[in-house]
mmCIF entry with sequence, helices, sheets and N, C-alpha, C, O atoms, coordinates in Angstrom:
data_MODEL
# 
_entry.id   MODEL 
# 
_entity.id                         1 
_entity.type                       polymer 
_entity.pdbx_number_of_molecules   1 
# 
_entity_poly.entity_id                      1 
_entity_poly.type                           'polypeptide(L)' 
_entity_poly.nstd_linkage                   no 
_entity_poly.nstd_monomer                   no 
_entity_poly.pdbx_seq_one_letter_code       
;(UNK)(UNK)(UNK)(UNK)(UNK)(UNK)(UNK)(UNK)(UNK)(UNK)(UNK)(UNK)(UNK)(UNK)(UNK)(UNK)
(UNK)(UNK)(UNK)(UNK)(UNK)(UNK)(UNK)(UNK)(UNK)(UNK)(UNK)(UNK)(UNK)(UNK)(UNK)(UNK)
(UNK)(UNK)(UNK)(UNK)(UNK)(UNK)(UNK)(UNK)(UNK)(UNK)(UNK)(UNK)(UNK)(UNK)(UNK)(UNK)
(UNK)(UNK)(UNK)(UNK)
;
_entity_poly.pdbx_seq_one_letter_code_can   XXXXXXXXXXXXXXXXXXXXXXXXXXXXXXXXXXXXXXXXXXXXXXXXXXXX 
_entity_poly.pdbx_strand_id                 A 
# 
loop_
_entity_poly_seq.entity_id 
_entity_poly_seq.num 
_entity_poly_seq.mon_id 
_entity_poly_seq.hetero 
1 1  UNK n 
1 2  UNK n 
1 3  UNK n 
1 4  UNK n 
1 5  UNK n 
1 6  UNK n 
1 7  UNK n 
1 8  UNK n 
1 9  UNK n 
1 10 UNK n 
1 11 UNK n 
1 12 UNK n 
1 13 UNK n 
1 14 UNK n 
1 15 UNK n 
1 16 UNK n 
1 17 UNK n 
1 18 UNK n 
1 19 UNK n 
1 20 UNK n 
1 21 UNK n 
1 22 UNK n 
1 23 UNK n 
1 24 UNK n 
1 25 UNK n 
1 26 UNK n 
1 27 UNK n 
1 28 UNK n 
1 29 UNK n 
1 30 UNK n 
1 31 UNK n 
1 32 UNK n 
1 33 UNK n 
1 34 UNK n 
1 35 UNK n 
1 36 UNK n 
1 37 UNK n 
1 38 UNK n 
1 39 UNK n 
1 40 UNK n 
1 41 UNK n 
1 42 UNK n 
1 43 UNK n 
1 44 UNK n 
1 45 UNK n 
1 46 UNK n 
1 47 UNK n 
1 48 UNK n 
1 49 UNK n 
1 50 UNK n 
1 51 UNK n 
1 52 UNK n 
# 
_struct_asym.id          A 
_struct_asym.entity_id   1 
# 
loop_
_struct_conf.conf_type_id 
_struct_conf.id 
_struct_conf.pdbx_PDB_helix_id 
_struct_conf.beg_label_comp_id 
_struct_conf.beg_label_asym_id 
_struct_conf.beg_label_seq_id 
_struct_conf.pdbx_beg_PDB_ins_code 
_struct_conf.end_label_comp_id 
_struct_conf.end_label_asym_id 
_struct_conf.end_label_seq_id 
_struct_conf.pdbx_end_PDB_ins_code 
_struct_conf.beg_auth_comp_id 
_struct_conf.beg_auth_asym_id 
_struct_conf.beg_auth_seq_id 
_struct_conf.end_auth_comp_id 
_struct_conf.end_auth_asym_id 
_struct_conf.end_auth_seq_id 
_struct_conf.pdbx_PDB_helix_class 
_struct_conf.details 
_struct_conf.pdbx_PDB_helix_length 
HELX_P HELX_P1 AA1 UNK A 2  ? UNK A 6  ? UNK A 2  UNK A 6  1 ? 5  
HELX_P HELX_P2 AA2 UNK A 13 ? UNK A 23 ? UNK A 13 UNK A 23 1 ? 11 
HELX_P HELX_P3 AA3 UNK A 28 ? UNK A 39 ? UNK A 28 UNK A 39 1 ? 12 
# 
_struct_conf_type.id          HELX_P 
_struct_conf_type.criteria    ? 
_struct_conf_type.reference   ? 
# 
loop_
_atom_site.group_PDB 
_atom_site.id 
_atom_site.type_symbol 
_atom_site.label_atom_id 
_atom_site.label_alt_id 
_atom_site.label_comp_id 
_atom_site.label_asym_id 
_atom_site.label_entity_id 
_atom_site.label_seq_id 
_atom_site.pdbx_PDB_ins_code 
_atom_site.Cartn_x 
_atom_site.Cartn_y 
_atom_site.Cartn_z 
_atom_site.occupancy 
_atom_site.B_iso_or_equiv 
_atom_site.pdbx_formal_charge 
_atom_site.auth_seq_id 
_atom_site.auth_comp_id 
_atom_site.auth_asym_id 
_atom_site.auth_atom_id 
_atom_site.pdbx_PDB_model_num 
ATOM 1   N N  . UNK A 1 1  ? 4.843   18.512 -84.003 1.00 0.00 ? 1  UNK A N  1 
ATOM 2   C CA . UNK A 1 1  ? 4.586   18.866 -82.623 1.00 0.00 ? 1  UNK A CA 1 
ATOM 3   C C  . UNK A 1 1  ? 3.564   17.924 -82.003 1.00 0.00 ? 1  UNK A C  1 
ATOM 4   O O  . UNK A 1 1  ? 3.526   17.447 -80.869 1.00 0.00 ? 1  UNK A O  1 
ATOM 5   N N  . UNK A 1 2  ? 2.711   17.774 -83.089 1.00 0.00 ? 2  UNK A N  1 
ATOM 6   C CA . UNK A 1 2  ? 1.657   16.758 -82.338 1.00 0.00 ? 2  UNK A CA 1 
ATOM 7   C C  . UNK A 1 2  ? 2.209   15.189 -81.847 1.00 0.00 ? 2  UNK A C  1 
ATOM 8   O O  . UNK A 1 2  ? 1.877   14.584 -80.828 1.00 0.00 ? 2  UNK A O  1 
ATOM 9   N N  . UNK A 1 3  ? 2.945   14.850 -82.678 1.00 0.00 ? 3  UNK A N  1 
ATOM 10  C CA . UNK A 1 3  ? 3.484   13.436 -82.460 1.00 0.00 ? 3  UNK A CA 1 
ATOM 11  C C  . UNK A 1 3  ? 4.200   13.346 -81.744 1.00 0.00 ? 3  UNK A C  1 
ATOM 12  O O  . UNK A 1 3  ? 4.480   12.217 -81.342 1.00 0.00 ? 3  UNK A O  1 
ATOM 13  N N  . UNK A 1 4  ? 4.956   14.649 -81.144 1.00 0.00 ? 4  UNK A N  1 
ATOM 14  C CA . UNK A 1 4  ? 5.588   14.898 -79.891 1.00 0.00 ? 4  UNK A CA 1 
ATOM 15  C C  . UNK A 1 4  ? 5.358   14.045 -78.870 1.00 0.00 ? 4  UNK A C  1 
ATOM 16  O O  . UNK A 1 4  ? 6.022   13.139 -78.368 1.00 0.00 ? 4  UNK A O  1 
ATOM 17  N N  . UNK A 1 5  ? 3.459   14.866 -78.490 1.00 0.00 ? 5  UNK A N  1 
ATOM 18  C CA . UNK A 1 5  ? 2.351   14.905 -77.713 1.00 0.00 ? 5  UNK A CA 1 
ATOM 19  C C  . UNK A 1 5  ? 2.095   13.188 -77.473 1.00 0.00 ? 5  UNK A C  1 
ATOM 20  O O  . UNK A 1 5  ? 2.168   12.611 -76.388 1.00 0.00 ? 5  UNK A O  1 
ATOM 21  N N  . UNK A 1 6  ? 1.752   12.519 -78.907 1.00 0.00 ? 6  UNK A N  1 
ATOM 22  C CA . UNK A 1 6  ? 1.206   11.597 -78.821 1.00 0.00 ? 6  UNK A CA 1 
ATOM 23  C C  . UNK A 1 6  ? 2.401   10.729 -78.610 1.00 0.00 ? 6  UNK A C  1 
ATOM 24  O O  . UNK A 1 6  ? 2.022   9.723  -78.011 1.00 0.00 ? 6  UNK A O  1 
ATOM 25  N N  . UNK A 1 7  ? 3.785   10.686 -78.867 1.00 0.00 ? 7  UNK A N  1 
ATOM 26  C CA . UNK A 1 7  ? 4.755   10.192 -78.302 1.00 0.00 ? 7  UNK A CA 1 
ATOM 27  C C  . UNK A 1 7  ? 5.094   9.760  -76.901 1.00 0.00 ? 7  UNK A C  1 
ATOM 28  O O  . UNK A 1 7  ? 5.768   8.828  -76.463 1.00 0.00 ? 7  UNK A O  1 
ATOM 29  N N  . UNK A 1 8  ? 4.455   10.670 -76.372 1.00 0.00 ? 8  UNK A N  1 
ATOM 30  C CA . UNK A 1 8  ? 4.770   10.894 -74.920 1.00 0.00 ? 8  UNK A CA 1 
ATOM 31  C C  . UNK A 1 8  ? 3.668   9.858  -73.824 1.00 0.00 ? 8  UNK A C  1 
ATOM 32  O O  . UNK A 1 8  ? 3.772   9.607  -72.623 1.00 0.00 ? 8  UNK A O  1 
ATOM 33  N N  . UNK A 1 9  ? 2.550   9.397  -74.927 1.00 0.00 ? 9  UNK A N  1 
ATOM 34  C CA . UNK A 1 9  ? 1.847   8.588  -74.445 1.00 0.00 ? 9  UNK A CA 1 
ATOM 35  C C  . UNK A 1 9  ? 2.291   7.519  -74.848 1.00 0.00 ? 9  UNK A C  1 
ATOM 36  O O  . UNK A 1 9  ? 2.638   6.644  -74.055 1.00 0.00 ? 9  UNK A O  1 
ATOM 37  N N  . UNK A 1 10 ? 2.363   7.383  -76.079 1.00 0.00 ? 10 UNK A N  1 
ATOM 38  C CA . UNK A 1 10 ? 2.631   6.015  -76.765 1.00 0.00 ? 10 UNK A CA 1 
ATOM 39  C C  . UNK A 1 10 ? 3.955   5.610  -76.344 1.00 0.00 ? 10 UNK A C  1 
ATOM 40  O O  . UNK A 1 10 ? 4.651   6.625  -76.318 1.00 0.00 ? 10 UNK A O  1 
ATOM 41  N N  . UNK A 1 11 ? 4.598   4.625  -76.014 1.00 0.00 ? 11 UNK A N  1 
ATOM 42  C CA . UNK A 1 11 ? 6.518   4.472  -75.045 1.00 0.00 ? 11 UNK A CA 1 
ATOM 43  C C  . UNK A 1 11 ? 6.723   3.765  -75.869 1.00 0.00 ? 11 UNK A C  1 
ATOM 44  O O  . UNK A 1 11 ? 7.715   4.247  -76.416 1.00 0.00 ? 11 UNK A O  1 
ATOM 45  N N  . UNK A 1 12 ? 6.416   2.755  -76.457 1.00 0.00 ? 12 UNK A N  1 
ATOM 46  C CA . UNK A 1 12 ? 7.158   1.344  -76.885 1.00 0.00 ? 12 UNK A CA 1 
ATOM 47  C C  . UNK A 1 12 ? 6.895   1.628  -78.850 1.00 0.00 ? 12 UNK A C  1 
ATOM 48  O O  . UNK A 1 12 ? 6.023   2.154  -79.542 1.00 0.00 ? 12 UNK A O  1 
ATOM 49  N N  . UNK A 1 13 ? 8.219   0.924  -79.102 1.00 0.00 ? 13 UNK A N  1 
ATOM 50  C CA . UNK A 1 13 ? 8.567   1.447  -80.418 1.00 0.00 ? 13 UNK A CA 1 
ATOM 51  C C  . UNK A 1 13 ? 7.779   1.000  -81.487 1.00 0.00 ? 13 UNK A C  1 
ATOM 52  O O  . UNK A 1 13 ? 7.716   1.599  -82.561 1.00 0.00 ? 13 UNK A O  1 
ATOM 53  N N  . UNK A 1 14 ? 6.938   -0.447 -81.124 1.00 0.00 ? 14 UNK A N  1 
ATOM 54  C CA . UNK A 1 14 ? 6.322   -1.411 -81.964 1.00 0.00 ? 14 UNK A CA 1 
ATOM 55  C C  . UNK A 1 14 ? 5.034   -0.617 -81.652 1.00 0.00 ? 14 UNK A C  1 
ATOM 56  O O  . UNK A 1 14 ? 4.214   -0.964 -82.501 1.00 0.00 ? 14 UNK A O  1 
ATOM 57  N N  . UNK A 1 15 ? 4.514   0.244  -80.861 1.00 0.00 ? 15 UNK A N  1 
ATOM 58  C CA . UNK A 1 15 ? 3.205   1.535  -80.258 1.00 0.00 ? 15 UNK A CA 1 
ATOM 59  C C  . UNK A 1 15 ? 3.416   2.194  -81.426 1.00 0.00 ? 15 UNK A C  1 
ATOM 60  O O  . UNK A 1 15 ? 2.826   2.069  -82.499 1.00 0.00 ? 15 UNK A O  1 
ATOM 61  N N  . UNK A 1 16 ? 4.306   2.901  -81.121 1.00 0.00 ? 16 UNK A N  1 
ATOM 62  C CA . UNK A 1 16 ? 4.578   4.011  -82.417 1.00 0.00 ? 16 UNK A CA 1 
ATOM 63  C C  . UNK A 1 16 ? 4.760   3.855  -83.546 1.00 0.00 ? 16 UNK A C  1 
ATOM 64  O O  . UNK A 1 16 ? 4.500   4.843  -84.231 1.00 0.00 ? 16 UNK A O  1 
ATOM 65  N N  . UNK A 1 17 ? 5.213   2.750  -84.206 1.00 0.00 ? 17 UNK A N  1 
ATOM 66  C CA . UNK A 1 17 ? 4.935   2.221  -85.685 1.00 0.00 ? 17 UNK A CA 1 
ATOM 67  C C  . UNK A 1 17 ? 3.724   1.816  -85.779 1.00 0.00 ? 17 UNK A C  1 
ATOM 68  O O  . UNK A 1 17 ? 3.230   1.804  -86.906 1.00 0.00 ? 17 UNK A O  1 
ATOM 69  N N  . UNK A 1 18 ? 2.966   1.402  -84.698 1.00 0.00 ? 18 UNK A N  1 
ATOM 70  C CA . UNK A 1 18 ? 1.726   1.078  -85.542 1.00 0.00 ? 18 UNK A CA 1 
ATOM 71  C C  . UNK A 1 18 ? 0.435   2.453  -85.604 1.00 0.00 ? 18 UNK A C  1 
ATOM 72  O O  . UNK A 1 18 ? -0.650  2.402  -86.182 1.00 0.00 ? 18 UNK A O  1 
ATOM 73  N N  . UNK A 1 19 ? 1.105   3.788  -84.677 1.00 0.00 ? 19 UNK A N  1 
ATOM 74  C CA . UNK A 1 19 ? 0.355   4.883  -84.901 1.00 0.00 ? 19 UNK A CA 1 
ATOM 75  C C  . UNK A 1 19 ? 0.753   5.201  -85.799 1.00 0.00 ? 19 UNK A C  1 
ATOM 76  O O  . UNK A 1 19 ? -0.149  5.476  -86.590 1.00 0.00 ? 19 UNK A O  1 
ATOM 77  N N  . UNK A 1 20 ? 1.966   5.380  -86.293 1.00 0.00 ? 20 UNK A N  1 
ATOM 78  C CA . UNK A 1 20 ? 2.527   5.939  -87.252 1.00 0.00 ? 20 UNK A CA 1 
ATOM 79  C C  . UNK A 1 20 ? 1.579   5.147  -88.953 1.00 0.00 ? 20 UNK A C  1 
ATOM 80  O O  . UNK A 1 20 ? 1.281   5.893  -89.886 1.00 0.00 ? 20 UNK A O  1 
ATOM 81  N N  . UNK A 1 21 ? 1.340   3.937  -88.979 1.00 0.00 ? 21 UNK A N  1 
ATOM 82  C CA . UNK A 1 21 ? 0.687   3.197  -90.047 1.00 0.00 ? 21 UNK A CA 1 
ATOM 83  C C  . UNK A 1 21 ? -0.522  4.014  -89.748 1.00 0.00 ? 21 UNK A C  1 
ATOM 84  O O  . UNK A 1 21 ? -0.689  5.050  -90.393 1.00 0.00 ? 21 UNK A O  1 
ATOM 85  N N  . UNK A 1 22 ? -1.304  3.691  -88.921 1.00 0.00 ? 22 UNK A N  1 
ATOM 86  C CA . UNK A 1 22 ? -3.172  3.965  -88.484 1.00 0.00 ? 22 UNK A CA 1 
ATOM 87  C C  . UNK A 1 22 ? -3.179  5.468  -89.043 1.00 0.00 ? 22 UNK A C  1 
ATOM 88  O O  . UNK A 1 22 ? -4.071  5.860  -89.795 1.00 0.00 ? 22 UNK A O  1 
ATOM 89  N N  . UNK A 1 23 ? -2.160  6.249  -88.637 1.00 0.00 ? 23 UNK A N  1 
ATOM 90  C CA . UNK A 1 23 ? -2.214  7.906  -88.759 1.00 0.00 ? 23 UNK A CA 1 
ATOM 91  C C  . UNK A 1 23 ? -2.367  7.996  -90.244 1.00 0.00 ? 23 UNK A C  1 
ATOM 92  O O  . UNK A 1 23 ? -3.372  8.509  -90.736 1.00 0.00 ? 23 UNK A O  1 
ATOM 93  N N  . UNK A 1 24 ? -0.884  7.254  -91.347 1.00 0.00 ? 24 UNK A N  1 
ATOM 94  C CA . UNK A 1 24 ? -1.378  7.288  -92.726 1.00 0.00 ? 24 UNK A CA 1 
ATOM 95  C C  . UNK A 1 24 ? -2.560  7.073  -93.487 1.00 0.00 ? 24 UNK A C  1 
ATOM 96  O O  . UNK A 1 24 ? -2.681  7.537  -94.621 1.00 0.00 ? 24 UNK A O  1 
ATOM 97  N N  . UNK A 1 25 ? -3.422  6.406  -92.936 1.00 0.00 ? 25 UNK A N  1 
ATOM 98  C CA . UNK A 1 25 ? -4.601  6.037  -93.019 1.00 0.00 ? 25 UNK A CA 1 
ATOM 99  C C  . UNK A 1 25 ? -5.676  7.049  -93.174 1.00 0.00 ? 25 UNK A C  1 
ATOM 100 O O  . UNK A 1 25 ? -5.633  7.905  -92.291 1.00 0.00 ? 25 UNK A O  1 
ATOM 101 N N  . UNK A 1 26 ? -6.832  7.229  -94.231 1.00 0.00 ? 26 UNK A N  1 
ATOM 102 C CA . UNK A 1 26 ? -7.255  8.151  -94.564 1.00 0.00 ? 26 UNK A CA 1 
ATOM 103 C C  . UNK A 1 26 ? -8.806  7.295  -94.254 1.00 0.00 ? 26 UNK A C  1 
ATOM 104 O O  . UNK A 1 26 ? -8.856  6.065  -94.218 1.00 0.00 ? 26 UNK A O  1 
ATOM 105 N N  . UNK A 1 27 ? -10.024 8.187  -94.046 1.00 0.00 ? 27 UNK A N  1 
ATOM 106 C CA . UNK A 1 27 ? -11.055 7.576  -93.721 1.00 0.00 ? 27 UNK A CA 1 
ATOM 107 C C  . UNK A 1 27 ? -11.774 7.941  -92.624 1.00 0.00 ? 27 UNK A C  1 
ATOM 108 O O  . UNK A 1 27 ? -11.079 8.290  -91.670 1.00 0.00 ? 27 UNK A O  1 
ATOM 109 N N  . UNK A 1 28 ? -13.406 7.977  -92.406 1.00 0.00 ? 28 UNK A N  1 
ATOM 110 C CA . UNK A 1 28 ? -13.605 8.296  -91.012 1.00 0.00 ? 28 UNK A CA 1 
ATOM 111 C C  . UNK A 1 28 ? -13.180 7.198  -90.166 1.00 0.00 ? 28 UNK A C  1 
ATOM 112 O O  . UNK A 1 28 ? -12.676 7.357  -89.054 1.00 0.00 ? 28 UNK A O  1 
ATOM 113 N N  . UNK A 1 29 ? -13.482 5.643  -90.936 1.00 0.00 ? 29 UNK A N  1 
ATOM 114 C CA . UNK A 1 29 ? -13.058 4.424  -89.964 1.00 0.00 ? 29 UNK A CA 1 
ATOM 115 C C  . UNK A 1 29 ? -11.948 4.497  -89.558 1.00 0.00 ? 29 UNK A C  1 
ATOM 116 O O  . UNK A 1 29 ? -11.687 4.291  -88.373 1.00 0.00 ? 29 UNK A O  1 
ATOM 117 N N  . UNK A 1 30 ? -10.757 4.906  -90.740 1.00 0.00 ? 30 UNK A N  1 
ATOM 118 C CA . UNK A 1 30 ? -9.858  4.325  -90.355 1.00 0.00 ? 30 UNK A CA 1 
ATOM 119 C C  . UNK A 1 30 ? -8.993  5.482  -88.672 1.00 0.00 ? 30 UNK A C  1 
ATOM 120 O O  . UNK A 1 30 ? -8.189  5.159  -87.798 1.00 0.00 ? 30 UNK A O  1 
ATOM 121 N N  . UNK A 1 31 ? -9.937  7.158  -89.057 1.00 0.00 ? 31 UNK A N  1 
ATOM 122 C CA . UNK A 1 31 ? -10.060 7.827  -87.866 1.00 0.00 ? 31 UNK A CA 1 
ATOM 123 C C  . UNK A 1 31 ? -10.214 6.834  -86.417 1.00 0.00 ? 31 UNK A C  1 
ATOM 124 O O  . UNK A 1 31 ? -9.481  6.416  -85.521 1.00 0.00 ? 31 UNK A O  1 
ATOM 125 N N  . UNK A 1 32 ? -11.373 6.775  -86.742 1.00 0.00 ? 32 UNK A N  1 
ATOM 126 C CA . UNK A 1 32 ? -11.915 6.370  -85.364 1.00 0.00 ? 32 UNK A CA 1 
ATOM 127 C C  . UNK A 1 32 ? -10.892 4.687  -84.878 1.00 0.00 ? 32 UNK A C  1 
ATOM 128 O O  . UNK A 1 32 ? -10.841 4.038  -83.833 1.00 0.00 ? 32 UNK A O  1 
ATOM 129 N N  . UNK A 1 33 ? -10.273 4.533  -86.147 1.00 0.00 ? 33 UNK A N  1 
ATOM 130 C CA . UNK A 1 33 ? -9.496  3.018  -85.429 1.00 0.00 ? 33 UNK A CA 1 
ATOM 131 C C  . UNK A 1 33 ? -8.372  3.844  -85.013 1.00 0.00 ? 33 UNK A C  1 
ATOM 132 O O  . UNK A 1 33 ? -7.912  3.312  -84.002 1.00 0.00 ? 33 UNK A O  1 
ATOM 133 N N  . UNK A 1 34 ? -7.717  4.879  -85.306 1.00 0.00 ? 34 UNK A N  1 
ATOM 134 C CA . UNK A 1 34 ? -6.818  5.570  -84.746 1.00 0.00 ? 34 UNK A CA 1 
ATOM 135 C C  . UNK A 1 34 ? -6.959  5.772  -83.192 1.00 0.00 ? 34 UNK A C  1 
ATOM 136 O O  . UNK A 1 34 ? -6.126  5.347  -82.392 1.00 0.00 ? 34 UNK A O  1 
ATOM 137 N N  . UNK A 1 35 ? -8.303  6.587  -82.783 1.00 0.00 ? 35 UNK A N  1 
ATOM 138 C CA . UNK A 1 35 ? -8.472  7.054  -81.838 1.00 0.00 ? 35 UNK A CA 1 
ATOM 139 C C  . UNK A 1 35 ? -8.747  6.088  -80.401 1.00 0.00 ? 35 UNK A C  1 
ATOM 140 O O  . UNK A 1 35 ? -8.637  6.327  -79.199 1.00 0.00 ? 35 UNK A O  1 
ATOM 141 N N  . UNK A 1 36 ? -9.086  5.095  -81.058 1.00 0.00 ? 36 UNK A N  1 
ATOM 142 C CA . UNK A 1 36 ? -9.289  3.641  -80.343 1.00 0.00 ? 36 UNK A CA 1 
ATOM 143 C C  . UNK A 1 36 ? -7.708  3.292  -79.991 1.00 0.00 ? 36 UNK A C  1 
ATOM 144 O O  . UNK A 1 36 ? -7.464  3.079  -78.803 1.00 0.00 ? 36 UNK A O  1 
ATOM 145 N N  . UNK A 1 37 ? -6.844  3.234  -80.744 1.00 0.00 ? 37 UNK A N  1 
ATOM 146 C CA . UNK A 1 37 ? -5.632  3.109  -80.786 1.00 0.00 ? 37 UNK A CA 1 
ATOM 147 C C  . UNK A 1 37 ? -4.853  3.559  -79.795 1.00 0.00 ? 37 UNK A C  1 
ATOM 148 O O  . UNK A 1 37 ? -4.206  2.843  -79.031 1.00 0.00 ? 37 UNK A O  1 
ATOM 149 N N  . UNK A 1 38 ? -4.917  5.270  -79.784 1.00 0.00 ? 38 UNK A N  1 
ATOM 150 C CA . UNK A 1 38 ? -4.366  5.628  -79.263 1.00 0.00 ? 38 UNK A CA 1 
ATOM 151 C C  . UNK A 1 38 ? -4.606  5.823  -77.586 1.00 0.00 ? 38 UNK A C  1 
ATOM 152 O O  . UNK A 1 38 ? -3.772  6.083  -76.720 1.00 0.00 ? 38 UNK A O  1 
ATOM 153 N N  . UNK A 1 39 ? -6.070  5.596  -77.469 1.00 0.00 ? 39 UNK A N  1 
ATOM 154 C CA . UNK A 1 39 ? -6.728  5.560  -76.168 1.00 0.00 ? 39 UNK A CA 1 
ATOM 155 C C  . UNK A 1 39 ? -6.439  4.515  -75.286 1.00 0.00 ? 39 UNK A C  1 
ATOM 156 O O  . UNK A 1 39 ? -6.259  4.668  -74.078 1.00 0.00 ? 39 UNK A O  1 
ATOM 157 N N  . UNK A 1 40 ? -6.379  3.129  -76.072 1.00 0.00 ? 40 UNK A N  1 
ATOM 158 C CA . UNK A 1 40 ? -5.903  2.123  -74.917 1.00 0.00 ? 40 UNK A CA 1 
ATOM 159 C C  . UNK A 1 40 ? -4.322  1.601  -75.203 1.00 0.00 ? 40 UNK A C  1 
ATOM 160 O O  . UNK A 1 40 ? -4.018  0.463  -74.846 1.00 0.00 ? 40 UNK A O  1 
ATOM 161 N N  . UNK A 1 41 ? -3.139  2.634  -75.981 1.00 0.00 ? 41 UNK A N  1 
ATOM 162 C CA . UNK A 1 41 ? -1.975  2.244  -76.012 1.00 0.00 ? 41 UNK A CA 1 
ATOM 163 C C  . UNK A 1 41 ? -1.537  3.513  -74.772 1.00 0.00 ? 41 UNK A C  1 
ATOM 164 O O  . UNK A 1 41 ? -0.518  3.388  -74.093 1.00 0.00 ? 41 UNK A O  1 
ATOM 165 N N  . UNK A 1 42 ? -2.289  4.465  -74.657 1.00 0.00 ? 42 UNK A N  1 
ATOM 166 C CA . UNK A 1 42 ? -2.101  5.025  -73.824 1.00 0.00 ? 42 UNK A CA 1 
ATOM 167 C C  . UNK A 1 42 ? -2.699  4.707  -72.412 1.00 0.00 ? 42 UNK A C  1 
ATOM 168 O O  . UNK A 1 42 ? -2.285  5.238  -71.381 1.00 0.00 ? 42 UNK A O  1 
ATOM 169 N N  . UNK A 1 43 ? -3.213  4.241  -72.440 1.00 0.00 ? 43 UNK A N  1 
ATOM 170 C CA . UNK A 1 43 ? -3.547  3.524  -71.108 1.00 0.00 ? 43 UNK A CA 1 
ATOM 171 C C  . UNK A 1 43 ? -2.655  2.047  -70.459 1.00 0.00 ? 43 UNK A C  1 
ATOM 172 O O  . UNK A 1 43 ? -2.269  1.713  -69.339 1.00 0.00 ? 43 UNK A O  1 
ATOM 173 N N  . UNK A 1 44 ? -2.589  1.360  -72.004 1.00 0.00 ? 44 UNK A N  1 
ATOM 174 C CA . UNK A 1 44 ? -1.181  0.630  -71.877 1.00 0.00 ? 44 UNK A CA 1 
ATOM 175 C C  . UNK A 1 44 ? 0.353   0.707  -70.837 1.00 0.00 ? 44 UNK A C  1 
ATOM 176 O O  . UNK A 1 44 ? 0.913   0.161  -69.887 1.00 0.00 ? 44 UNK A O  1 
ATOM 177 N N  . UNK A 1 45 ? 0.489   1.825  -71.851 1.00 0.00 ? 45 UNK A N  1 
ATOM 178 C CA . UNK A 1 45 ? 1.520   2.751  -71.341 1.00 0.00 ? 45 UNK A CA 1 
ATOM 179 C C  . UNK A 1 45 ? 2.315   3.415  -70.626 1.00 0.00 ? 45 UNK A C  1 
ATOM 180 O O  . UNK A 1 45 ? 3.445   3.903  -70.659 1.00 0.00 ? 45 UNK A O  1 
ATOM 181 N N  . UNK A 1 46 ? 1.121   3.270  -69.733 1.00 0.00 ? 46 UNK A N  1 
ATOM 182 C CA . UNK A 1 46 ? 0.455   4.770  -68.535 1.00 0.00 ? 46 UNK A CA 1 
ATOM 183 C C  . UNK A 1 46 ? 1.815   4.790  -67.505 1.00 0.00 ? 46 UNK A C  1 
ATOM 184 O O  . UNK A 1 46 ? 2.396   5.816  -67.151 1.00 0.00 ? 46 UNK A O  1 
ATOM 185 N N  . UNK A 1 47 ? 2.171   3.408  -67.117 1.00 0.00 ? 47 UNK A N  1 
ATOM 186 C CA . UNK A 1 47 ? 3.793   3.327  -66.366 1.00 0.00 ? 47 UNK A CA 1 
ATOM 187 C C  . UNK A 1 47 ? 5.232   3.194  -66.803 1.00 0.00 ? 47 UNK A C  1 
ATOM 188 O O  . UNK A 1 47 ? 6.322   3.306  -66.244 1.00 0.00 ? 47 UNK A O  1 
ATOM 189 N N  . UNK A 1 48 ? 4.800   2.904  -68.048 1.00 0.00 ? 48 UNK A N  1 
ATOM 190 C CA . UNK A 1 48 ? 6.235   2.766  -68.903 1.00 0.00 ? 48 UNK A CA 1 
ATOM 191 C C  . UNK A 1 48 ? 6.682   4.078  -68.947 1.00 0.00 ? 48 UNK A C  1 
ATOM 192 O O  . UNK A 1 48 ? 6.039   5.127  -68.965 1.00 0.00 ? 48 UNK A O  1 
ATOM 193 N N  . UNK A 1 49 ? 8.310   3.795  -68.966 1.00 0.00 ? 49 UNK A N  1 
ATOM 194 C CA . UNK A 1 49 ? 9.185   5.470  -69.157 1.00 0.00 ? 49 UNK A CA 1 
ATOM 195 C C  . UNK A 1 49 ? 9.323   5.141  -70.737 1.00 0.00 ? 49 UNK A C  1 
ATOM 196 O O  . UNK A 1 49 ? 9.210   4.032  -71.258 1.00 0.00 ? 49 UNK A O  1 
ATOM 197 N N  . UNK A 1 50 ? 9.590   6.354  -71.361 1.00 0.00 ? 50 UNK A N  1 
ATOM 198 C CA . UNK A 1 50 ? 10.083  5.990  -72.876 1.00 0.00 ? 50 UNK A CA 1 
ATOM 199 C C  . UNK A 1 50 ? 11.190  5.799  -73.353 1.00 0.00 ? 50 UNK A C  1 
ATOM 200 O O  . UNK A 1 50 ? 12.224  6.434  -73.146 1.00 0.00 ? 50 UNK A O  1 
ATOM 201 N N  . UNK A 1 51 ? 10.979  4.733  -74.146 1.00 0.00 ? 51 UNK A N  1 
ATOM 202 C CA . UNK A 1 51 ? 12.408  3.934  -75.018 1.00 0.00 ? 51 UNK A CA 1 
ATOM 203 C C  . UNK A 1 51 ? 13.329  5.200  -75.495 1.00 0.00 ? 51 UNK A C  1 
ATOM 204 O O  . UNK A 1 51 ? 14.557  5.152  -75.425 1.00 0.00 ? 51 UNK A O  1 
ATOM 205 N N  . UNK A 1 52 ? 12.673  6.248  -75.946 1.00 0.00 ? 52 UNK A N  1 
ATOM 206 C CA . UNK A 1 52 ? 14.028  7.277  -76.435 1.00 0.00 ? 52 UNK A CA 1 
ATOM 207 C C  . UNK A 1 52 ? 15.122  7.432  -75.534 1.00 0.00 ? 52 UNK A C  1 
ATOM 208 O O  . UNK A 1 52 ? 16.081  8.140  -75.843 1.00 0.00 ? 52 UNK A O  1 
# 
């Protein structure tokens, strides 16, 4: 459900494979490189419709 969520920000497919890697990622760093991640792919994003 969550990746739903974060889907819906993230549009582009080469976005989402690389959340999909960062997410496997265990760690507070490798957290916080997630959250970095997802903050400016979503801002990226922000006009793109999604590839699905």
């Amino acid at each position: 459900m969550l990746k739903n969520k974060i889907f819906s920000l993230i549009k582009t497919k080469c976005g989402r494979a690389k959340y999909e890697m960062l997410a496997s990622r265990k760690g507070i760093f490798n957290r916080i490189r997630l959250f970095w991640f997802v903050l400016f792919a979503a801002i990226k994003d922000w006009n793109l419709t999604a590839e699905d």
